[in-house]
C-alpha positions in Angstrom: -23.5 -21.0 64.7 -23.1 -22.8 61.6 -25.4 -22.6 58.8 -27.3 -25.4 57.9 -26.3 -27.3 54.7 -28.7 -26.5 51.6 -29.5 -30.0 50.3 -29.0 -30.0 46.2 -31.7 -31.4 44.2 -30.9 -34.0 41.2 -31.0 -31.2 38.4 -28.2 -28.7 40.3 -26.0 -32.1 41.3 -26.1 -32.6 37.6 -25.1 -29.3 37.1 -22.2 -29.9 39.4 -21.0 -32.4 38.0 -20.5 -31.4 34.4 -19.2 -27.9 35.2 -15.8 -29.8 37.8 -15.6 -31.7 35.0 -16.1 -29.6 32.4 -18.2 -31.9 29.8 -21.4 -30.9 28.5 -24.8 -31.6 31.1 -26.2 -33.7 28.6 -23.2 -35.8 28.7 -23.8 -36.5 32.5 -27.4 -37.8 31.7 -26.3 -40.4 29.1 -23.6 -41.5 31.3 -26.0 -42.5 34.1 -28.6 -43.8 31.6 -25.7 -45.7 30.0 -24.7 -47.0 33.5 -28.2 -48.1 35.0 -28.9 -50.3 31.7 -25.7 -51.9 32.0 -25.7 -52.6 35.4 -29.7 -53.4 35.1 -28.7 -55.9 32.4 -26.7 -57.5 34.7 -29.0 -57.6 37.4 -31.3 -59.9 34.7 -28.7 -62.5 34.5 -30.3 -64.0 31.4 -27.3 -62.9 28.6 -25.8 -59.0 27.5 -28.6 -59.6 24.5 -31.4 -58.3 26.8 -33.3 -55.4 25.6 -33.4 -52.6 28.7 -34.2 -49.2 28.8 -33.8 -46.6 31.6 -35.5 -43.0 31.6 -35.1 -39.9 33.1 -37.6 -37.5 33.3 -37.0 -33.6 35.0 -40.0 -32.3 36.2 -40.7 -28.7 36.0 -41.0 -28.1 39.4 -37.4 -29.8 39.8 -38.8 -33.5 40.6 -36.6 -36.1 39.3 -38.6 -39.7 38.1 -36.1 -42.2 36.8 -37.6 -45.6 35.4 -35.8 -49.1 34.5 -37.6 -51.4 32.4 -36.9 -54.7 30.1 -38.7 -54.7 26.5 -40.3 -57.8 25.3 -41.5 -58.4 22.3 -45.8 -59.8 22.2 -46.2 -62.7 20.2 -48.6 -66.1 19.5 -46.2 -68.5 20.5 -42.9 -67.6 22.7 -40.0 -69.5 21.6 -37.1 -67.1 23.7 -38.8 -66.0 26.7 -36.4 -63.8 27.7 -36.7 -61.7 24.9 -40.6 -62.6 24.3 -43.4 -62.9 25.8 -47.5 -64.1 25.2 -50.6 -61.2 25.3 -52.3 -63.5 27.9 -49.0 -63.5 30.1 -48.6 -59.7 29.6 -51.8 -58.8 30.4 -51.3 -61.0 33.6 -48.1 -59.5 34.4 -49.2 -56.1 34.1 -52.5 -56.7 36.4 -50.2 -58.1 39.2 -47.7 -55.4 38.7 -50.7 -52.8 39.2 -51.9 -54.7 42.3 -48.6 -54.8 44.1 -47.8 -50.9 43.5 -51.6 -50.2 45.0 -50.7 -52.7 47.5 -47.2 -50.9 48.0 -49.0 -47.2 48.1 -51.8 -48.3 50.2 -48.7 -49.2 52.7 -47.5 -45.8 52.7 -50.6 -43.7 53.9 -48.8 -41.1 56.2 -45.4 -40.8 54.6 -42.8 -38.8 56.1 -39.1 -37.7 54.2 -38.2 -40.4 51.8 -41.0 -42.2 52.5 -43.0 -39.6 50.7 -40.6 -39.6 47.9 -40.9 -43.5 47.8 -44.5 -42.7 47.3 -44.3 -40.7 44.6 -42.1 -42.4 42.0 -44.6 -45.8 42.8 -48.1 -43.6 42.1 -45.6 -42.5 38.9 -44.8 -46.1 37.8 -48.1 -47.2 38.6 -49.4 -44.9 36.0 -47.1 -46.0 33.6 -47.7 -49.7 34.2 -51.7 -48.8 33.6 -50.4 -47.0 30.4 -48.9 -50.3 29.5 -51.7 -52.3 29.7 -53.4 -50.4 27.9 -51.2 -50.9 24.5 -50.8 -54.8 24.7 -51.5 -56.1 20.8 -49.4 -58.5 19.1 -45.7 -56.9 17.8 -45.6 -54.7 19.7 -43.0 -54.1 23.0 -44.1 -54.9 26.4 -42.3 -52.9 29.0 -41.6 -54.7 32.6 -40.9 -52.0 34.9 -39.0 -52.7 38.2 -38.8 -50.3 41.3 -35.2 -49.0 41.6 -35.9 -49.7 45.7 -36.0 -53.4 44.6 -32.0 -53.3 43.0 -30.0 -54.9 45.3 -27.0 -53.4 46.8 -24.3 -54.4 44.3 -26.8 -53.3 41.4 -26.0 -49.8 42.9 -22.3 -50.3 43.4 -22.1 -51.4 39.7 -23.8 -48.5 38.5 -22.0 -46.1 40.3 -18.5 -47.6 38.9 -19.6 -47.7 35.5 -21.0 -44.1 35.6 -17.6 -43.0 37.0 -15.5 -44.8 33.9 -18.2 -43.1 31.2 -17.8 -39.7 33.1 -14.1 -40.1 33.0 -14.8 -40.9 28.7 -16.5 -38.0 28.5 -13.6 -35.9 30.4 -11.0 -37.4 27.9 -13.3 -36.5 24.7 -14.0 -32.9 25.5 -10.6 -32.8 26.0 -9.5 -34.0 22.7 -12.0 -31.6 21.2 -10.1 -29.0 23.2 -7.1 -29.6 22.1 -7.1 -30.9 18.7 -7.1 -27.5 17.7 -4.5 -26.1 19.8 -1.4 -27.6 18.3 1.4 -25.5 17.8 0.6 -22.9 20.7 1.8 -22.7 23.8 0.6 -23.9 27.2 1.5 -22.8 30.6 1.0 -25.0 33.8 2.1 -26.3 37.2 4.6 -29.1 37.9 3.1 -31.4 39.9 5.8 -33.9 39.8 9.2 -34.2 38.6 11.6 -37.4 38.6 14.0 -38.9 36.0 11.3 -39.9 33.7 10.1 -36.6 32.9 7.7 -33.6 34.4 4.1 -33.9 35.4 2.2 -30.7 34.2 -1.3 -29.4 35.0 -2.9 -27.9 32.9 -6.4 -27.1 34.2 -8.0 -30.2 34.9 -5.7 -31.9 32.5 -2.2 -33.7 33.8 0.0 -33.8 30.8 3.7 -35.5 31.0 7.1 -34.1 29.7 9.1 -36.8 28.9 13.1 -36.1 29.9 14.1 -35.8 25.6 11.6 -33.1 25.1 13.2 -30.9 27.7 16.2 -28.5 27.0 19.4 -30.1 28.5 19.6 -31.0 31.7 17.0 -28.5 33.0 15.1 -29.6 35.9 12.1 -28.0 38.2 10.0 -28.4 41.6 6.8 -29.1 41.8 4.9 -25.7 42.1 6.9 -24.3 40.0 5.5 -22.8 36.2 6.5 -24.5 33.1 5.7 -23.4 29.4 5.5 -26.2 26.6 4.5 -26.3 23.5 1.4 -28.7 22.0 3.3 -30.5 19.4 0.7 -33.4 18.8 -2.7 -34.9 20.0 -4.3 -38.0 19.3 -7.1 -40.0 20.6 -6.0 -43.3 22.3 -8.6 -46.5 22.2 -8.2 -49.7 23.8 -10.8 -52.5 22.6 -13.0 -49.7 21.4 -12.5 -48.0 24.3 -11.8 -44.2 24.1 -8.3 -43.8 26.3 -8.5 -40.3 25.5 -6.9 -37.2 24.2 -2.6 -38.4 24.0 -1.3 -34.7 24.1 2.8 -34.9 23.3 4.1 -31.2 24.8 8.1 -30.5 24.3 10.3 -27.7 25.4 13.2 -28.7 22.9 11.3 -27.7 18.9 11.5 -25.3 17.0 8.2 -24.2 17.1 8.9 -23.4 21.4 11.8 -21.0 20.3 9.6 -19.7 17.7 6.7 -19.2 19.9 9.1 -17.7 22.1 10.5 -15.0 19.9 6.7 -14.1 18.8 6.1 -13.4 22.5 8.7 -11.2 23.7 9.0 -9.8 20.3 6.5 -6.9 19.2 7.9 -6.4 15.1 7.5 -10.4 15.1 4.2 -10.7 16.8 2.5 -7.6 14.2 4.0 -9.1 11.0 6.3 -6.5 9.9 9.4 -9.0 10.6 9.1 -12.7 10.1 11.3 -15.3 11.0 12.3 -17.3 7.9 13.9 -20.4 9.5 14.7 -22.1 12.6 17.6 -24.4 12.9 18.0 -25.5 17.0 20.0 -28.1 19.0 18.4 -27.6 22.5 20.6 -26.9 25.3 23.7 -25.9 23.1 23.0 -23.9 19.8 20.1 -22.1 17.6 19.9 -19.9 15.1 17.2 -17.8 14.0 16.6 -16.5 10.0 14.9 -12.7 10.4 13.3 -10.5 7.6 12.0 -7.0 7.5 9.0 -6.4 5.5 10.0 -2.5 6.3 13.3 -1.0 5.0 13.4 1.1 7.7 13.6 -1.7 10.4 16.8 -4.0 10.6 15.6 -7.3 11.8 18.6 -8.3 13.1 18.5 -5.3 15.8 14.7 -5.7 16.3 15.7 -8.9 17.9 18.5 -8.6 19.3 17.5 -5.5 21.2 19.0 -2.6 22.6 22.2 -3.7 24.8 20.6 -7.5 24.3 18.0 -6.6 26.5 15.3 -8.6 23.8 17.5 -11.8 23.7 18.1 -12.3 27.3 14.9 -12.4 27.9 14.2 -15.0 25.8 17.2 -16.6 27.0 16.3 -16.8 30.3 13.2 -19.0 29.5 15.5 -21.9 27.6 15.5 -23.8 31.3 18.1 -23.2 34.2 20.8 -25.5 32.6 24.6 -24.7 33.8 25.0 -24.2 30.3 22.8 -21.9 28.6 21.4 -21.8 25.1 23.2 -19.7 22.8 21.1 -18.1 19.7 22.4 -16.6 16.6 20.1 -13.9 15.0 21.2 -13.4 10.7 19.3 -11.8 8.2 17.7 -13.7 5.7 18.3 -12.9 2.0 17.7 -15.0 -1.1 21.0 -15.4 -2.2 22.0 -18.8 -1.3 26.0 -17.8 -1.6 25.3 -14.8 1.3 22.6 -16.7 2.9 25.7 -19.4 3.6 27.9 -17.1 4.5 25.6 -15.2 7.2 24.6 -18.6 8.3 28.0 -19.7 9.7 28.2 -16.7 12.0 30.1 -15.8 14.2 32.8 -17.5 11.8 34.3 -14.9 9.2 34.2 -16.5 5.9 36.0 -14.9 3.2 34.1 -16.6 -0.1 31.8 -19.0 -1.0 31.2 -20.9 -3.9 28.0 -22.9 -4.9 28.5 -26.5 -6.9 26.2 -27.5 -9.7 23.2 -29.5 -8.3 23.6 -33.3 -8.1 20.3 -35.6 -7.3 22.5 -37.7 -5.3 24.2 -35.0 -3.2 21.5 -32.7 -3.6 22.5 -29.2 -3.3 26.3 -28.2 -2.1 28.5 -25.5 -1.5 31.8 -24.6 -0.5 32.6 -22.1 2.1 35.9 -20.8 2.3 36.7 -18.9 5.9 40.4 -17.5 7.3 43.0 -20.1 8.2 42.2 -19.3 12.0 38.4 -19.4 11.7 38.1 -23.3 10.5 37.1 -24.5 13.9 35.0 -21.5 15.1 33.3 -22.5 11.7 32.4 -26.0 13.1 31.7 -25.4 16.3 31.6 -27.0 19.7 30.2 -30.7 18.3 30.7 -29.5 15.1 26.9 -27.4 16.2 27.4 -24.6 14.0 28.3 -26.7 11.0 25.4 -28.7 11.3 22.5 -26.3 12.4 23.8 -24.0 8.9 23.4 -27.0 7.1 19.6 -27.6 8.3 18.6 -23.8 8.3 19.8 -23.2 4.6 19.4 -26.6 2.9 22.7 -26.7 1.5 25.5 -29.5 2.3 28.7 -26.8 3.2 31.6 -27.6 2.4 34.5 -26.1 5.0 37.8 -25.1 3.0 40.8 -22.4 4.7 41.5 -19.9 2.7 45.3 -21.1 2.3 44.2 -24.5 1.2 41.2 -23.5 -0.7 44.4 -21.5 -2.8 46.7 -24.9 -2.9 43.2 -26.7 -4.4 42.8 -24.2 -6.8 39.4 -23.8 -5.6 37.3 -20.8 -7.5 35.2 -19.1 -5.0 33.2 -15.5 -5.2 34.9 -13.3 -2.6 32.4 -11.9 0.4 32.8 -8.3 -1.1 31.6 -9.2 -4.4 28.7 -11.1 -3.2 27.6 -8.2 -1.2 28.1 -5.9 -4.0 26.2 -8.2 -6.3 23.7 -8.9 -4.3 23.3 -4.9 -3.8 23.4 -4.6 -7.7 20.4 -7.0 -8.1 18.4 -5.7 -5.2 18.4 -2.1 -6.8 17.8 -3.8 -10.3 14.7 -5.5 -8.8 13.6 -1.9 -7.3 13.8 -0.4 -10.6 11.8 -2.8 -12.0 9.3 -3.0 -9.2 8.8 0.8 -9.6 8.4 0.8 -13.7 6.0 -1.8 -13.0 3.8 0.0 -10.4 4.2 3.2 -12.5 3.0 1.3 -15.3 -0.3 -0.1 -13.2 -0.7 2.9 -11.8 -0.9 4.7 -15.5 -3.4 1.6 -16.7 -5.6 2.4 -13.6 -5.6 5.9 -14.8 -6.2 5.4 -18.1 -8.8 2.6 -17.1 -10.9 5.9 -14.9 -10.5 8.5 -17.7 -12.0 6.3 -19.9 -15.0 5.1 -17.2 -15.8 9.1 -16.7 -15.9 9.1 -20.4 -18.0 6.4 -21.5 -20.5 7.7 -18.5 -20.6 11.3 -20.1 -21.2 9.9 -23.3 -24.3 7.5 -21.4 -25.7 10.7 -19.6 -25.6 12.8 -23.0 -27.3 9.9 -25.0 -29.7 9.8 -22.5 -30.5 13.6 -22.7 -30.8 13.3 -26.5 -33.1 10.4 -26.0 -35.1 12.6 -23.1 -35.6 15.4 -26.1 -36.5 13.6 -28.6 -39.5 12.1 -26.7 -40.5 15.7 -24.8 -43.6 16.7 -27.2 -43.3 19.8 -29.5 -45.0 22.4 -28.5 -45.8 25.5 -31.0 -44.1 28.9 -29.8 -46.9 31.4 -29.0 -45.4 34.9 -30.3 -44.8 37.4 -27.6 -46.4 41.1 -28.3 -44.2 43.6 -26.1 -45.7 46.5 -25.3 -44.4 49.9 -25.5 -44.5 51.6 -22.0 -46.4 54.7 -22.2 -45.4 57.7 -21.8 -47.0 59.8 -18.4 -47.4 63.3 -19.2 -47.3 65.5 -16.4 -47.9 69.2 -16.5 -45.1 71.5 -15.1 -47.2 73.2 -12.4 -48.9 69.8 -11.4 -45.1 68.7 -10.6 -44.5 71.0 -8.3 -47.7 70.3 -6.7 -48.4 67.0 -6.6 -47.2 63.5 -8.7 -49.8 61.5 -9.8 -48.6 57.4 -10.0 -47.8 56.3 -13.4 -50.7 54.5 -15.4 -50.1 51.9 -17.9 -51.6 53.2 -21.4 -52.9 51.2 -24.1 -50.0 50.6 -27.2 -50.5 52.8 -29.9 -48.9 52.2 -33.8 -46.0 54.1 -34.6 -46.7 57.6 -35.9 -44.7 59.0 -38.9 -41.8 61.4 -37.5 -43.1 64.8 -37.2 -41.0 67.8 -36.5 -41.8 69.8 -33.0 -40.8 72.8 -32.3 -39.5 73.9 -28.6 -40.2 77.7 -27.5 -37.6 78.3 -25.0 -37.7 81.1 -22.1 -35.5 82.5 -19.9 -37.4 80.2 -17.3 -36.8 76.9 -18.8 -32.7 78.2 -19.0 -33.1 78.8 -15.3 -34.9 75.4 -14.6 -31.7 73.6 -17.0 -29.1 74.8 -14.9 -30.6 73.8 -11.9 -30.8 70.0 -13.2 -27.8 70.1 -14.6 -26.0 71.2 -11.1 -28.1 68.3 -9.5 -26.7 66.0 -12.1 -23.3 66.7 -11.5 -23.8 66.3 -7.9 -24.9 63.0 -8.3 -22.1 62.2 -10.8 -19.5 63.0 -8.3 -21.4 60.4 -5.6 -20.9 57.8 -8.4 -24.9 57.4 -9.7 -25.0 57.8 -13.2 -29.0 58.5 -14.5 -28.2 59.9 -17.8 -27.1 58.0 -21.2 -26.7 59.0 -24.5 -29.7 59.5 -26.9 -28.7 57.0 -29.5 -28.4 54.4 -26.9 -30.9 54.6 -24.2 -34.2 52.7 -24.3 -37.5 53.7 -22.1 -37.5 51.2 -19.5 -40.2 48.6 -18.7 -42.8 49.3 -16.4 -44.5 46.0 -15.4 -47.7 45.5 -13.7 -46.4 44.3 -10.6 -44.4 47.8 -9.9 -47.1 50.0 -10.9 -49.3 47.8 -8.5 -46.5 48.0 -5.3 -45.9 51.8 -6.3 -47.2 54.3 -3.8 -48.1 58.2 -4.7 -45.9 60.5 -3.3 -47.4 63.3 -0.8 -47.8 67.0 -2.4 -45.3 68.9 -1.8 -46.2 72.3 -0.2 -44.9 75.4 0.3 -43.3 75.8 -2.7 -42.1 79.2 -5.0 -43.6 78.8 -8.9 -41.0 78.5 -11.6 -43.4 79.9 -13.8 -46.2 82.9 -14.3 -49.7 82.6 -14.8 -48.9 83.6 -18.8 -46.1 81.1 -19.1 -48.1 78.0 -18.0 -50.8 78.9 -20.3 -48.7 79.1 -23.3 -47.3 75.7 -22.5 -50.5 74.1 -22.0 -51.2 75.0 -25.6 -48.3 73.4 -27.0 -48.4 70.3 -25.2 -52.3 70.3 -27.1 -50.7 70.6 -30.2 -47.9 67.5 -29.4 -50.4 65.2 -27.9 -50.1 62.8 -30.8 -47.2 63.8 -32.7 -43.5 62.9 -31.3 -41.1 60.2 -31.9 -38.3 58.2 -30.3 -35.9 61.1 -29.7 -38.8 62.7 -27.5 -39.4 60.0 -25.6 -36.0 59.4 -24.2 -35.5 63.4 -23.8 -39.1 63.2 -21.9 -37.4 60.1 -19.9 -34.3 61.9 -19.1 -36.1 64.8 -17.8 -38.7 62.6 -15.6 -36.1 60.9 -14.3 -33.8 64.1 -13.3 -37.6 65.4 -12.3 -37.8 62.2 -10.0 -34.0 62.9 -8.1 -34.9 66.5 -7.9 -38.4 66.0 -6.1 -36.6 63.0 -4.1 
């Protein structure tokens, strides 16, 4: 069962339209807008210097209203009354117009398919006519409005013909804007037909023709078949004002093709890194093709060329299927005109060459002197390679054998020494390419050391600066305090340790002399600490310093506070007797006050080896 046709509305024929063609939507509109005033102008048959207007208003629910109308100006007395008209006779125009369309709707009370629709664009101009009315004063424009049902047949033909030709204008201008700025690529399309005049191509929903001399030789092709050409020109064509459109000239047989050609198939060419330097061609027969490398590592010769010829043939292949085909010379580029010369009249060997002071008639000129059996290989079928060195290197070459060149007395730099020469200068030019950049680089350099500097220098000014404004504040003397000294009685060590207490500083006390009573217990008690001292010396903790340089060590507040009293030890024999302790309870009454420096590191020595032994 086939499926029922969808019926497209005005907005998606538009649509239609301008996307086959492929012009703007817009364009479209003022095409048929342009079309229905010309034709309505016509219609009027009172002269082209009627004023007409025609509207076209999209609804939002996709309803289309279109409107024709001719404008005519209000005033006291009408001297062209088909450009003018009275307020009395508007007004009475515009009350018979409003009757007719009531009359016209009243007719249509049960409307069915375009009856209904016939019914809505009159209640549409009828409220436009009442509009009308409404604004009649002198000066101003009166619009007459005609129903497009009362056009006549050939009203419709003529705008459908004239909306056709401004479509068409439309195509060729979007066109031109296409392709103005597309000359000098390349273009690939279909033949569509082919005779002796030339090739018709199509290009999208362009037809461009090939004319016969733009081709290469006396290549030919099918239609079907895909062509490449390249945009040489484009211009706009008008006749009588009228825009012909976009004149796009394609050929097969420039330079720029074979160019285009090489850039394709052609990586090193395509990225830059070597660049063709001239183009001389004769299409059909003979080109030749100037390469550079901007790499020393590359030779742009081979790039080309391709291993085995592989690169070549393939652009060889798309010169056209003459019988005879194209043959391309590929020769490095160099500066040296004399070299230059001789690399450009390859494959002929040329011995020497020598280059004649310019004339402004002859322009530049040169001599080329080749072996006695190379003289027509250096001319070339049609004299082709003669001509094409001519054009690539801008010189007028001169061909001389080398046996007359001898009989003429002609003076001409040898091959060898040109090369040579040329090598000469070429490592001259590096040498002073690299004290150059070795120079910029040590300027650079230079130009940094002396940046850093200049921005230390900044930073330390600004420091100075920052001091001198930070207010001076008076230094509040610092009173260190002595630590004191904890005095702990020999049997109250073995018993217990009490945690150190910080003691008020006392004033320096003149040196007083103190004598030490010895017993046989206190030499018992020495050797003991001295055999734990030299255990710990042989584990690597050194406690003890000497006298002269050891200094009691500071006891701050925060380690008495964090310091926790040891547990009593227990169970412990009494170094000393009952008799012993007593008597040195009564000298340590008679030293309370009375000891100096000396004493106090001996009694820090001997807390600290306490303080190993109890640990």
């Amino acid at each position: 069962m086939e499926e029922e046709k969808k019926e497209m509305n005005f907005s998606e024929l538009i649509n239609l339209i301008a996307e086959n063609k492929g012009i703007s939507r817009d364009s479209v509109l003022a095409a048929l807008k342009e079309a229905m005033e010309t034709s309505y102008i016509k219609f009027l048959k009172g002269g082209d210097d009627a004023i007409v207007e025609a509207k076209i208003i999209e609804e939002e629910d996709g309803s289309v209203h279109a409107t024709l109308c001719q404008k005519k100006k209000i005033v006291k007395e009408v001297e062209d009354d088909y450009l003018e008209i009275g307020k009395e006779d508007a007004k009475e125009d515009a009350e018979a117009t409003i009757a007719h369309l009531e009359e016209e709707i009243d007719y249509l009370k049960r409307p069915r398919g375009e009856e209904k629709k016939e019914k809505e664009d009159l209640k549409y101009l009828l409220a436009l006519v009442k509009e009308e009315k409404k604004n009649i004063k002198l000066n101003n424009f009166y619009s007459i409005y005609c129903p497009l049902n009362e056009l006549t047949k050939l009203t419709a033909v003529s705008i459908r013909t004239i909306l056709r030709n401004k479509i068409g204008e439309a195509e060729r201008v979007a066109l031109y804007d296409i392709y103005k700025d597309h000359i000098g690529e390349m273009l690939t399309g279909i033949v569509e037909r082919s005779d002796e005049k030339g090739v018709a191509i199509k290009v999208g929903r362009t037809v461009i023709e090939l004319n016969k001399k733009d081709m290469i030789g006396d290549e030919y092709f099918k239609p079907g078949e895909t062509i490449k050409v390249y945009i040489q020109e484009v211009k706009s064509v008008e006749v009588d004002g009228v825009n012909k459109g976009p004149q796009i000239e394609v050929t097969r047989s420039s330079e720029g093709f074979l160019k285009r050609l090489f850039e394709e198939e052609i990586h090193e060419i395509y990225e830059g890194v070597v660049i063709i330097k001239g183009i001389a061609r004769i299409a059909g027969l003979r080109s030749k093709v100037a390469v550079y490398s901007t790499k020393e590592d590359i030779d742009p010769t081979g790039a080309c060329i391709g291993q085995g010829g592989s690169r070549i043939q393939k652009i060889v292949a798309q010169l056209g299927n003459s019988h005879e085909k194209e043959k391309i010379d590929i020769i490095p580029y160099s500066e040296d005109p004399s070299l230059y010369i001789a690399e450009a009249l390859r494959p002929a060997q040329v011995v020497g060459v020598a280059i004649k002071p310019e004339d402004e008639e002859e322009g530049k000129s040169a001599i080329a002197v080749v072996k006695d059996d190379q003289y027509y290989v250096a001319l070339g079928k049609k004299n082709a390679n003669i001509r094409l060195a001519k054009r690539l290197t801008g010189y007028s070459i001169e061909i001389y054998e080398e046996g007359n060149a001898a009989k003429d007395g002609i003076e001409y730099e040898t091959i060898e020494d040109i090369r040579a020469r040329v090598e000469e200068e070429k490592r001259a030019k590096d040498r002073v390419n690299y004290a150059e950049r070795s120079l910029r680089l040590a300027e650079e350099r230079e130009a940094l050391r002396q940046a850093e500097e200049a921005e230390k220098a900044l930073a330390a000014q600004e420091e100075e600066e920052a001091v001198e404004e930070t207010p001076v504040v008076e230094e509040t003397p610092i009173v260190v305090a002595k630590p004191a000294v904890t005095k702990v009685k020999p049997a109250k060590i073995l018993d217990e340790v009490e945690p150190l207490k910080e003691e008020p500083v006392k004033e320096e006390e003149p040196e007083v002399k103190v004598e030490v009573k010895t017993t046989t217990s206190l030499d018992e008690l020495e050797k003991s600490l001295n055999n734990k001292s030299e255990k710990k010396v042989e584990t690597g903790k050194k406690h003890s310093v000497k006298k002269e340089e050891k200094r009691p060590r500071k006891i701050s507040e925060k380690e008495i506070a964090h310091e926790k009293p040891l547990e009593p030890l227990t169970n412990v024999m009494p170094i000393y007797t009952e008799e012993e302790l007593a008597e040195v309870e009564a000298e340590e009454e008679n030293e309370a006050d009375y000891y100096n420096e000396e004493d106090e590191n001996l009694e820090y020595e001997y807390n600290d080896e306490y303080d190993d032994d109890l640990r």
